[in-house]
Each structure stands twice: as structure tokens, then as C-alpha cells.
N, C-alpha and C positions, 0 to 999 in steps of 0.2 A: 381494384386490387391487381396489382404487374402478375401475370402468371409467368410460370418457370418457364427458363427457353436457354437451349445453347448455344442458341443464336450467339458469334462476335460482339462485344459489346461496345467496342469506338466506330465501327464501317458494318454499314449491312445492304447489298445489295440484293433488290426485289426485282424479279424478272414477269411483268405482266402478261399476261396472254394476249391474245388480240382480242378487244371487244366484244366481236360476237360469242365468246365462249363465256362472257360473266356475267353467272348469276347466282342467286344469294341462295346457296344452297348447304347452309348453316342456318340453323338455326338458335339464338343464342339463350339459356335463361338466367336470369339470378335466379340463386337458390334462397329462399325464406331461410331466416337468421339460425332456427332450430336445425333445417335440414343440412344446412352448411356444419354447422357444428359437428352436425352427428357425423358428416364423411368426413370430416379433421379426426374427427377424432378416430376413424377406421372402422364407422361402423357401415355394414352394407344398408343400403335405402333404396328400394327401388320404387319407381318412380312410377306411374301410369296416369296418360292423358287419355279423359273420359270422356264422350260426347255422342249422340247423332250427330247427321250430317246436318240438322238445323237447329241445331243446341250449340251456348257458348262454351266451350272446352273446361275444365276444371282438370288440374292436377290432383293426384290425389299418393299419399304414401300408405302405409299400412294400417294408419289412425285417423289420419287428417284431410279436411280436402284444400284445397289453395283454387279462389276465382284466379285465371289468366289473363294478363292484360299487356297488347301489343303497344310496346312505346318506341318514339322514336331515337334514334341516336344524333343528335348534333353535332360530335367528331365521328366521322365513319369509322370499323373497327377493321385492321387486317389481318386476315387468319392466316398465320402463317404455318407449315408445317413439318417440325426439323424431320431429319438433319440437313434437308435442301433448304436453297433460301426462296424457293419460287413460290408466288402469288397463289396461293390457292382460291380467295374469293374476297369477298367486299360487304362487310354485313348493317346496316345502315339501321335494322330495328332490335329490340330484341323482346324478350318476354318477359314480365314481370309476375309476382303469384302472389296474392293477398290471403291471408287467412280467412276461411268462410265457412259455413255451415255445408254439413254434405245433404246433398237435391236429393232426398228421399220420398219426398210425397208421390215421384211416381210411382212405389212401387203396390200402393194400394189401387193406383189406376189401371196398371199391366196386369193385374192378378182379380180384378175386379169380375170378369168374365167367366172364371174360373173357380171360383170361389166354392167352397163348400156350400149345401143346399140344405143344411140341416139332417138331424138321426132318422126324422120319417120319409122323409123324401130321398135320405142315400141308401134307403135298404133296397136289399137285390129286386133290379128291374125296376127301381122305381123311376122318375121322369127325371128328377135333378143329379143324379148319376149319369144318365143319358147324355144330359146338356153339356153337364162339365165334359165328358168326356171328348163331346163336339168343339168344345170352345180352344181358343189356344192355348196352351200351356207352357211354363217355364220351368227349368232348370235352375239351381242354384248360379250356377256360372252363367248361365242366358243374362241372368239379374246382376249378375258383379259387370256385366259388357255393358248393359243399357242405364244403369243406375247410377247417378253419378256424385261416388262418396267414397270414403276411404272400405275396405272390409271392415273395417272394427265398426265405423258408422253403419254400414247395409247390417251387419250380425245387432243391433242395439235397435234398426228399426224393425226387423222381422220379428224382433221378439216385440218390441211393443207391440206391432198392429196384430200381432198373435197368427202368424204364418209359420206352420208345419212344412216338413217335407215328407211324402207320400208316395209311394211307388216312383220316387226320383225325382219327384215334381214337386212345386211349393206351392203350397195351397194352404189360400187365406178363412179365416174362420171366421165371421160375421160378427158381431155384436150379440145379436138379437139369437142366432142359433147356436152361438160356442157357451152363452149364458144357460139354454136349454141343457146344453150336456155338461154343463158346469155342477149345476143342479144337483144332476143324476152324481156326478164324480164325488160332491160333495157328503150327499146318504152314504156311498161306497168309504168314504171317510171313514164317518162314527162307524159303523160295521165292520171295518177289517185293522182299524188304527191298534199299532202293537204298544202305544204310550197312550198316556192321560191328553183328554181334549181339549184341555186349557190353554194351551199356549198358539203361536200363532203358525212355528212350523211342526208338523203330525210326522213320525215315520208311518207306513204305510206298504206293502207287499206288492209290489210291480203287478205281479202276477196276478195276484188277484184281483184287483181293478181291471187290469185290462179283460182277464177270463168273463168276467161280470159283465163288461160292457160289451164284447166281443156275443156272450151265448142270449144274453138279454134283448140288446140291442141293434146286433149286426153291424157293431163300432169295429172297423177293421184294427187291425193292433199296433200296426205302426203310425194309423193316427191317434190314438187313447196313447201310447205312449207319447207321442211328439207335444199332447196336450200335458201329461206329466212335465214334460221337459218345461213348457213355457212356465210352469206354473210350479218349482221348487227343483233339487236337484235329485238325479239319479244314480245310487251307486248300489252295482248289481243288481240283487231285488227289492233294496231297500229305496222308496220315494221318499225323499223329505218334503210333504209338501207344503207351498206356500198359505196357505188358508187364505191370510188378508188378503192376499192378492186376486184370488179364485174370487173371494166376495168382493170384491173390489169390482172384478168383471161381470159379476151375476148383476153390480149393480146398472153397468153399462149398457149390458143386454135390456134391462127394464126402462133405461132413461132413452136408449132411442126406439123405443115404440113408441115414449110420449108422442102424439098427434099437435097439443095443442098444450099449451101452459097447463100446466097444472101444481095444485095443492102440495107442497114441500111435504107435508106431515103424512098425506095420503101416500106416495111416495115411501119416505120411509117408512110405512106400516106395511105397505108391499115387500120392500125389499127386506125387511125384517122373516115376513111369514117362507119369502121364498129362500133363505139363507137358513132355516128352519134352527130348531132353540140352541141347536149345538152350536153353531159359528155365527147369531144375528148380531152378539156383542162387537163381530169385526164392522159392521156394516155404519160408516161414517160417512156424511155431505163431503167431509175435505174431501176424500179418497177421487172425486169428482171431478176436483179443478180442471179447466179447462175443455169440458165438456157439457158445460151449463151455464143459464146463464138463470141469476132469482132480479125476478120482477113485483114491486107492490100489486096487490091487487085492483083493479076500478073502483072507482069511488060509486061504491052502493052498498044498498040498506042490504043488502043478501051475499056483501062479496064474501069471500072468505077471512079469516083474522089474521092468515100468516101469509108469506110470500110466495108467487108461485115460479116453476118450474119448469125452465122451456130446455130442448137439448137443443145444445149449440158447439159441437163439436171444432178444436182447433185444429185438425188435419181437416175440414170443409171450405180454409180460408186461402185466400188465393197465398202461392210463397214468395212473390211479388211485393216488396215493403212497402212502396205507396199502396197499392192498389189494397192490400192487407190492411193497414191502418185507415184507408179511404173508407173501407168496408166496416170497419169496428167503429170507426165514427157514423157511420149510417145506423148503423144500431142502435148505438146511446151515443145522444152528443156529447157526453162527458162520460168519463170513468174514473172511477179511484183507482192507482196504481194499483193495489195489490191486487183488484178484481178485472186489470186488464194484462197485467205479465204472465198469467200462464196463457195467453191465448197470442202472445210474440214468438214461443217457440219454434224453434226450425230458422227464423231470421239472422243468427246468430249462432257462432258456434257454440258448445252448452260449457255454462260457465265462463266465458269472455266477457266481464262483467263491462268493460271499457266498448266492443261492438255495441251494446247493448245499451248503453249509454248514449252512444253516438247517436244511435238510431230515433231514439228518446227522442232527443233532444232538436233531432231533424223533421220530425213529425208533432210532436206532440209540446203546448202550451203548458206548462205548469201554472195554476190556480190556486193560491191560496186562502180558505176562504172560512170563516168561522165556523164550519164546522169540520174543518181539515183539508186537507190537498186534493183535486182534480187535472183530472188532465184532462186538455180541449183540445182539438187538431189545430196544428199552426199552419196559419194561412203562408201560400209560398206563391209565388209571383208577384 
């Protein structure tokens, strides 16, 4: 595309510098077709390139992130810079930005150290307040510098991996221990709900959940509240909270204790008892995708009659697309698409049905075979 210039338009003399002063000290990008749009059309877009110093760069705007990629130019470009006509440099590469998924899986790694220790172990003096306290800690904004994603991407992964902010800090909530206080948040449900318990979002009294958990438990209040936050919305004292979601997570807490396979139905009979009669009706297999995986059981006279139940978590998988689908093929040599797509997550940005495709299509054999479609890893070399 010519950009504007007031440059003469029949004669233009370019006046060089001497050699030893040129270097390429431009750098140039296209912009992705949306972001160009959006400055046509006068909208501000600002722009941040994200990285360590041994991380590949990613752009990233308010939403989105774009991989970077250095390409060469085959006619050199010259920057010129009115209203003089002289030489300002020689730009021979430039940058290119592809649409990608924003790099989130570190931030369960950086915060992994720091992590909440559970209600019995954070009360005063106890040893896993201690620890945390020792370990490093992040800020909101430490996390927007190292993480490399748009804010709308880091704000959609903190709430999935269910990370509060607490005395300034953000601090991650376990599985296995935010299901603990899930629990407890859920009894304080039926007890204080100002509506009927039927449905799936409760109003529910800030105040008194948090006093409850706060005089009962020694649950500081701006995490009992930050766990309201992940879990429905809050307007003044009134919680709208999410139910299915909470049992959703109680369920999550229970599937990674699993040790070793186990019994599907044994399973839900737990997560049933532990969702107790007021909210078990939320407590669904789907609600699971992508954190389990059901296996037949051994062929013996004493195995069980139904499938059993391993946790296999898709933030455990490298974000690496070979190495990620290398990995899902060492597990089962084959899989049914519907019971391997939610464990592609993160490889693709969500909802780019065409990345997603691509990716398909570059790993994986489609099979078809009488009793319906498989996918088999495609051999590549």
C-alpha cells in the first residue's frame, strides 16, 4: 500500500549518508487485516509486544494476541521522512503478526509456588501461610508483563484457573482446596439464599457468607469475596451466585484426588453426597470435559460393569502442538473427535474454527470406520 508523502512527485532527490552511519533502525510491521481496519477507521489500538528475553515475541492488542514473524523483504524499502528528502535508513526485513492463541498456561506455573494452602493450613500461624508468604509473589500487572496474551485473554484465564487477588497479590486456589471451601460456601448457600433453591443462579447476602466464613473459618474477606467474584456476580450485597459452576468445581476438587482409575458411578455417588441434596441435581460428567479421561475396564471376572475414571487434565499438556498431540497419541492411539477436542484447547484461538482445522488436519488421520470416525496421528516425514 503507497503511503502518503509530499514528497515531488516527477524528481526526488535522495541524499545518503555515508555508510558507516546506516542501520536499520526502523522497524517495520504490517498490521493484521482487523487492526488496520480499526486505525482506518479512527479507532485508538494500542499495540504491546510481549516476551522474556527467551520467549518468541507475540503482539498482543486489548483482545487478541498475533505470533510475530520476521520476513524478508526482496525490494529493500526507504524511509523517507518529509519534509526533507534525505535518507533516513534502509529497511530490508519487516514483521509480520498471525492470529494465535494468547500463551496462558504460564500463569498457573508463576503462581504455582504461591498458591493458597487450604482453610486449615491458612489459619493464623499455620505453616502454609508461612510458606506462601516466603515464596514469590505477583501482582496483577507483574502477570500482564510476563504473560503473554491480550488483557481480555489473561482476565478469561485467571478466572478459569480460579485466581483471586488478595492483599494485592494473585493468588491461585487449588483444585483439591478451593473444592474444600466450595463445600462450606455451598451450606452457607441454603442458609442465607433470599430466593427459592431451584434454579441455577441463588441471590445470596455478601455479608453474610463472607462474616460466616471469615468468624467460622478464619477465610480472610477479600478472599471469600474474590471466590464469590469467580463464582457469579456481585452487586453491592447482593451475590448472584453461580451454583452449577461451584458444583462444577467441587467436582474438580474430587477428580483430582483420583490416585488411580476409578469407578465412574463411585464418583458420582461422591460428588453427589459432597454437593449435598440441595445442589447434587447440578452435579454432571459433561461439566468435566477436558479433564478426564473414561477407560473400559480389564477384562476380569471381578472388574467393575461401567467405565472407569482417570484425571487427565488439559492445562497438564505441553502448548507445543506437536508435542501436545504426540502426547494425546501416547495415550490412546486413536480417539474419537468429540472425546479429543476439548483437550486441543489453548492451541488455537477460541473459536477460529479454520486454525483449528488446520491443525487437524496436520496431525491427525481421519478414520473411517464402521462403527464411526477416529482420529490416528499422521505419520510426517
Amino acid at each position: 500500500m503507497p503511503a502518503p508523502s509530499n514528497l515531488p512527485s516527477e524528481r526526488v532527490t535522495i541524499r545518503f549518508p555515508p555508510v558507516k552511519d546506516v542501520e536499520e533502525s526502523y522497524q517495520l510491521l504490517e498490521l493484521p487485516p482487523e487492526v488496520l481496519a480499526a486505525v482506518e477507521g479512527g479507532a485508538v489500538v494500542p499495540l504491546t509486544i510481549k516476551g522474556r528475553p527467551n520467549d518468541d515475541a507475540v503482539l498482543c492488542t486489548q483482545d487478541k494476541t498475533y505470533t510475530l514473524r520476521s520476513v524478508a523483504i526482496s525490494n529493500s524499502l526507504l524511509v523517507l521522512r518529509p519534509p526533507t528528502s534525505s535518507f533516513e535508513t534502509c529497511a530490508t526485513r519487516s514483521w509480520s503478526a498471525s492470529p494465535a492463541a494468547g500463551r496462558v498456561e504460564r500463569v498457573r506455573a508463576v503462581l504455582k509456588e504461591s498458591a493458597w494452602t487450604g482453610i486449615d493450613k491458612e489459619r493464623a500461624g499455620g505453616e502454609g501461610r508461612k510458606k506462601r508468604k516466603r515464596a514469590k509473589r505477583y501482582t496483577r500487572a507483574q502477570l500482564e508483563s510476563i504473560i503473554q496474551a491480550s488483557e481480555d485473554e489473561l482476565s478469561a484465564a485467571i478466572k478459569e484457573n480460579n485466581i483471586v487477588e488478595v492483599d494485592g497479590d494473585m493468588l491461585l486456589l487449588p483444585e483439591a482446596e478451593l473444592g474444600a471451601l466450595l463445600a462450606l460456601v455451598l451450606a452457607l448457600i441454603t442458609v442465607h439464599a433470599s430466593s427459592s433453591l431451584s434454579g441455577s443462579s441463588v441471590p445470596v447476602s455478601v455479608c453474610a457468607v463472607a462474616e460466616a466464613l471469615s468468624e467460622d473459618h478464619e477465610v480472610p474477606s477479600d478472599l471469600s469475596r474474590g471466590v464469590m467474584g469467580l463464582f457469579g456476580t456481585i452487586d453491592g450485597d447482593t451475590w448472584d451466585a453461580d451454583v452449577q459452576a461451584m458444583v462444577r468445581e467441587l467436582g474438580r476438587g474430587l477428580l483430582v484426588q483420583l490416585e488411580e482409575p476409578h469407578p465412574v458411578d463411585e464418583f458420582m455417588i461422591r460428588w453427589h453426597q459432597a454437593s449435598t441434596d440441595d445442589w447434587s441435581q447440578h452435579a454432571d460428567i459433561t461439566l468435566l470435559k477436558g479433564e478426564y479421561l473414561l477407560t473400559d475396564p480389564p477384562p476380569s471376572t471381578f472388574a467393575q460393569a461401567g467405565p472407569l475414571l482417570s484425571y487427565f487434565p488439559a492445562h497438564s499438556l505441553p502448548a507445543h502442538p506437536p508435542t501436545r498431540f504426540a502426547d494425546l497419541f501416547l495415550t490412546r492411539p486413536r480417539w474419537r473427535p468429540d472425546d479429543m477436542a476439548p483437550f486441543l484447547r489453548g492451541l488455537y484461538r477460541e473459536g477460529d474454527s479454520k486454525a483449528r482445522d488446520k491443525l487437524i488436519a496436520k496431525f491427525v488421520r481421519v478414520v473411517k470406520e464402521k462403527d464411526g470416525s477416529w482420529w490416528y496421528p499422521r505419520r510426517t516425514g
